[in-house]
Backbone as CSV, one residue per row, in Angstrom:
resi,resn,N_x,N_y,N_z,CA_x,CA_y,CA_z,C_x,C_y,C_z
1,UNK,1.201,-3.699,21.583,1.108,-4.436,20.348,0.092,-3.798,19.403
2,UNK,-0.888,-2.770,19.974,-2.024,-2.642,19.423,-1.631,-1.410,18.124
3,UNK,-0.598,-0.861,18.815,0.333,0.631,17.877,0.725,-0.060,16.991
4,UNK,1.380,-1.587,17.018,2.509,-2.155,15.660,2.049,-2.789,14.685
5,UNK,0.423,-2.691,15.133,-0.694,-3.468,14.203,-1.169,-2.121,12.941
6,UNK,-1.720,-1.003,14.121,-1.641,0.133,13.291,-0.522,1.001,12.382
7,UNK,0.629,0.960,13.182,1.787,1.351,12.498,1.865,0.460,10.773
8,UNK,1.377,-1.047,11.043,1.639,-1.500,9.922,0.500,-1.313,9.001
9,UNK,-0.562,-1.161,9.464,-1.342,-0.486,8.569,-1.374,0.515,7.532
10,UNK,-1.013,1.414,8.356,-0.463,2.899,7.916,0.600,2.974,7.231
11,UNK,1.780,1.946,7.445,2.638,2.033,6.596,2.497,1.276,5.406
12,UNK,1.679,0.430,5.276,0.919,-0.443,3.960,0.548,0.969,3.123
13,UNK,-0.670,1.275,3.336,-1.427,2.245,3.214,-0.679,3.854,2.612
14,UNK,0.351,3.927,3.456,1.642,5.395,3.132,2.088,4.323,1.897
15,UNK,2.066,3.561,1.678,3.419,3.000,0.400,2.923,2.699,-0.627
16,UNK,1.313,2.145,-0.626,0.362,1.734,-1.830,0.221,3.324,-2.591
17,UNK,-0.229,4.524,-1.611,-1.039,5.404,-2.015,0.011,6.508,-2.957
18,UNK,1.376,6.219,-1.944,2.568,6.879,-3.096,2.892,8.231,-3.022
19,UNK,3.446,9.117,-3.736,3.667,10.634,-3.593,2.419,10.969,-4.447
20,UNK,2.038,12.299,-4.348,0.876,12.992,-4.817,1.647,13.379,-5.856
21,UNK,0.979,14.182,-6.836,1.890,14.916,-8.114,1.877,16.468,-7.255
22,UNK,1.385,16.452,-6.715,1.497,18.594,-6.668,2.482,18.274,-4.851
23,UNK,3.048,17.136,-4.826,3.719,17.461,-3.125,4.990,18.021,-3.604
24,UNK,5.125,19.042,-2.009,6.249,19.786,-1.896,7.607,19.548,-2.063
25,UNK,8.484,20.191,-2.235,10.081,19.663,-2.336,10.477,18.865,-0.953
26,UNK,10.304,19.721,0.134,10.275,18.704,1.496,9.666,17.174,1.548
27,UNK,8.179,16.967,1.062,7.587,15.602,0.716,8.301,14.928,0.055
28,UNK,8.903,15.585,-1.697,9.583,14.870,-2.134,10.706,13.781,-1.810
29,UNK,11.634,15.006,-1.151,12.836,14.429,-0.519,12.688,13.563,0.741
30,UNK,11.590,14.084,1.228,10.879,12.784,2.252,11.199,11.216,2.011
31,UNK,9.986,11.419,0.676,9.933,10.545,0.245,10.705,9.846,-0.194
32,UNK,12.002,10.467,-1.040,13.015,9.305,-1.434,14.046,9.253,-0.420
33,UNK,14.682,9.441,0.935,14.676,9.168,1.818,14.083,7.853,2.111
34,UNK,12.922,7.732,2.864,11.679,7.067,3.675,10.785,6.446,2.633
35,UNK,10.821,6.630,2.264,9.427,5.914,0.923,10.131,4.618,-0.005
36,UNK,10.805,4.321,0.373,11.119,3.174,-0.785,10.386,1.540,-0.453
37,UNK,10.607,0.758,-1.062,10.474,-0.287,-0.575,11.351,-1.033,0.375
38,UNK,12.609,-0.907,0.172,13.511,-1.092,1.438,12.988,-0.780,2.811
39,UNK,12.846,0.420,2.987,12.403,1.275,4.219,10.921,0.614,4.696
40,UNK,10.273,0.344,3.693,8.498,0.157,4.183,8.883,-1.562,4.658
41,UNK,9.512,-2.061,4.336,9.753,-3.186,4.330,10.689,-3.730,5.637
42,UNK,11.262,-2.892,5.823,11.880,-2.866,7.316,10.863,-2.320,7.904
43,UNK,10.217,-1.751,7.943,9.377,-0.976,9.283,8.477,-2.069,9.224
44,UNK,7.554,-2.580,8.440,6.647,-3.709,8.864,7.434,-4.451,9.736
45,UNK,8.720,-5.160,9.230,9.222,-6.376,9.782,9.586,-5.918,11.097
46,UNK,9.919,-4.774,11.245,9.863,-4.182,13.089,8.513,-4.470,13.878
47,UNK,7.735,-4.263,13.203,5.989,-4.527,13.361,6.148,-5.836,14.028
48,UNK,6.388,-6.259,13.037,6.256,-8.039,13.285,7.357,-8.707,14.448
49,UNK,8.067,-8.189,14.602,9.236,-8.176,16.148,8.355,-8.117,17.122
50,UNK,7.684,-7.067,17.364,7.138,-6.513,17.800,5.149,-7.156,18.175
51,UNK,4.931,-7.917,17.921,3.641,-8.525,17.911,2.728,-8.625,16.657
52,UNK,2.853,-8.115,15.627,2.193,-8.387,14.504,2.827,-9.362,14.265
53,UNK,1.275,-10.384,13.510,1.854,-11.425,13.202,1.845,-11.396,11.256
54,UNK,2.055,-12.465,11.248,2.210,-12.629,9.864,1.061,-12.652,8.840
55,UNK,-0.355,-13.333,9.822,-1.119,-13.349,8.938,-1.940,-11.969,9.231
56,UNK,-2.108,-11.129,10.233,-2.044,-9.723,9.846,-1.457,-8.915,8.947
57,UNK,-0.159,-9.308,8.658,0.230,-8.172,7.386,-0.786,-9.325,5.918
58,UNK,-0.621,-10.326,6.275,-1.373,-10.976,5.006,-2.586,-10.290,4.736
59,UNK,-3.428,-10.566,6.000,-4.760,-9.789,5.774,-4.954,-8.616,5.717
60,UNK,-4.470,-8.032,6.293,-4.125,-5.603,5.385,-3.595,-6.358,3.678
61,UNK,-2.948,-6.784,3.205,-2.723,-6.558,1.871,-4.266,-7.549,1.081
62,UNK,-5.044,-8.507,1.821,-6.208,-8.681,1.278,-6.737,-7.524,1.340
63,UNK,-7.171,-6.799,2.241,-8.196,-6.033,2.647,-7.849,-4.977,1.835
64,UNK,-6.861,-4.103,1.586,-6.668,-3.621,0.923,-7.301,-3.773,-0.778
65,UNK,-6.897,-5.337,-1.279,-7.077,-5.373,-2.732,-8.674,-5.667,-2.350
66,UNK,-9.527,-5.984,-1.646,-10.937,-6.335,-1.694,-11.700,-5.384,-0.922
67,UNK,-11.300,-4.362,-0.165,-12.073,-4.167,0.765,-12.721,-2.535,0.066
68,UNK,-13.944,-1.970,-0.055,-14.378,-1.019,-0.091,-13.786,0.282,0.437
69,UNK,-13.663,0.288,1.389,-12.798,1.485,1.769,-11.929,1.814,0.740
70,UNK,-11.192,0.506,0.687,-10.252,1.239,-0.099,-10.305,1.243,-1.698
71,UNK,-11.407,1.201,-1.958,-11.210,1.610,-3.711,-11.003,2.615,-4.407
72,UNK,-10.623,3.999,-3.626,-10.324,4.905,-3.696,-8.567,4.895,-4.138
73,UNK,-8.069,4.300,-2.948,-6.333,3.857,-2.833,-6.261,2.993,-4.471
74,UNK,-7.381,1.666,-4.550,-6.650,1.206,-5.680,-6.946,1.798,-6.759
75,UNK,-7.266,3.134,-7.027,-7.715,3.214,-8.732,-6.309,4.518,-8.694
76,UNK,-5.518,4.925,-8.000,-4.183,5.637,-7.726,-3.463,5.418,-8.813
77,UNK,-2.601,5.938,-9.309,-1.895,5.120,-10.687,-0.179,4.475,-9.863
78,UNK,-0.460,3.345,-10.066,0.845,2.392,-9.762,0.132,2.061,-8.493
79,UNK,-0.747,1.989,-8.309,-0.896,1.667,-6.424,-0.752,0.219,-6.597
80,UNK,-1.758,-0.661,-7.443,-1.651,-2.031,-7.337,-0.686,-2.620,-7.819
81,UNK,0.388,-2.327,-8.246,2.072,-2.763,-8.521,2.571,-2.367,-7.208
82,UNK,2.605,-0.759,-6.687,3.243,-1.153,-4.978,2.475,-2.107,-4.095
83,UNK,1.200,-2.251,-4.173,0.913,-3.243,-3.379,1.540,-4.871,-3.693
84,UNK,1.831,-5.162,-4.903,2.053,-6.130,-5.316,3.351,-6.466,-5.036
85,UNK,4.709,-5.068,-5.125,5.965,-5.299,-4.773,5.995,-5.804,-3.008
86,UNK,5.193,-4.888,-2.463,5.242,-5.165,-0.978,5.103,-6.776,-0.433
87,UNK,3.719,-6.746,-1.043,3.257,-8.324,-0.914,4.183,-9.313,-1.312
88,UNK,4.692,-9.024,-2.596,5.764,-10.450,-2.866,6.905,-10.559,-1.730
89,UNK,7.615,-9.489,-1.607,8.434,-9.406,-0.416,7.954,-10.114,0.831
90,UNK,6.809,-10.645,1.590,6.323,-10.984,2.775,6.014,-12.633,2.177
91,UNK,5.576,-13.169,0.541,5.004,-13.724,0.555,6.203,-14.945,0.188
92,UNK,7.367,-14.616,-0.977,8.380,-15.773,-0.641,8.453,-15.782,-0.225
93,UNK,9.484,-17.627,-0.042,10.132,-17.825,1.115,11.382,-17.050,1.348
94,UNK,11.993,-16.905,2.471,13.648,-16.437,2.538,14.809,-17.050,2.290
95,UNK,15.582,-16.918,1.818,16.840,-17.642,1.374,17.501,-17.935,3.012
96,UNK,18.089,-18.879,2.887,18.556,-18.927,4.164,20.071,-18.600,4.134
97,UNK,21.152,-18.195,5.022,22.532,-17.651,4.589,23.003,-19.053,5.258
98,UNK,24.027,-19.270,4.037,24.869,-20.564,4.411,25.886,-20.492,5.966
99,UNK,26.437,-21.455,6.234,26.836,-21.739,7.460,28.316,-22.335,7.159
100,UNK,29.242,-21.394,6.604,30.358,-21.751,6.258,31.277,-22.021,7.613
């Protein structure tokens, strides 16, 4: 459980901080591949299958917007809009699918 806590860290962290401007054509295509919000958004919720709980991903997206470490990550340009897309995604509720 202790990897799916970090995994979700890291993948918070890979999605706030974004592509660099000088990364390679390989990174690029990485990235739009693997980098979307779709993708970051499934891999947490594997996290959370997995033993992360809910108010762990809550608290990485506090810690993130408050925590020292990372004031580096938030002054990034667009970082605090991906953090913000991520977060809304975890923070509604879910629609539920009807039962026809």
């Amino acid at each position: 459980m202790e990897w799916h806590v970090e995994h979700m860290e890291k993948t918070i962290v890979k999605y706030v901080t974004g592509l660099s401007p000088n990364a390679s054509g390989w990174e690029r295509r990485n990235h739009k591949k693997y980098g979307r919000l779709t993708n970051i958004c499934r891999q947490i919720e594997y996290d959370i299958r997995h033993g992360v709980t809910h108010e762990q991903v809550m608290a990485m997206f506090q810690k993130v917007r408050n925590d020292s470490s990372f004031s580096s990550l938030r002054k990034g340009n667009g970082s605090m809009e991906r953090l913000g897309e991520v977060e809304e995604h975890f923070t509604k509720p879910k629609m539920s699918m009807l039962n026809w």
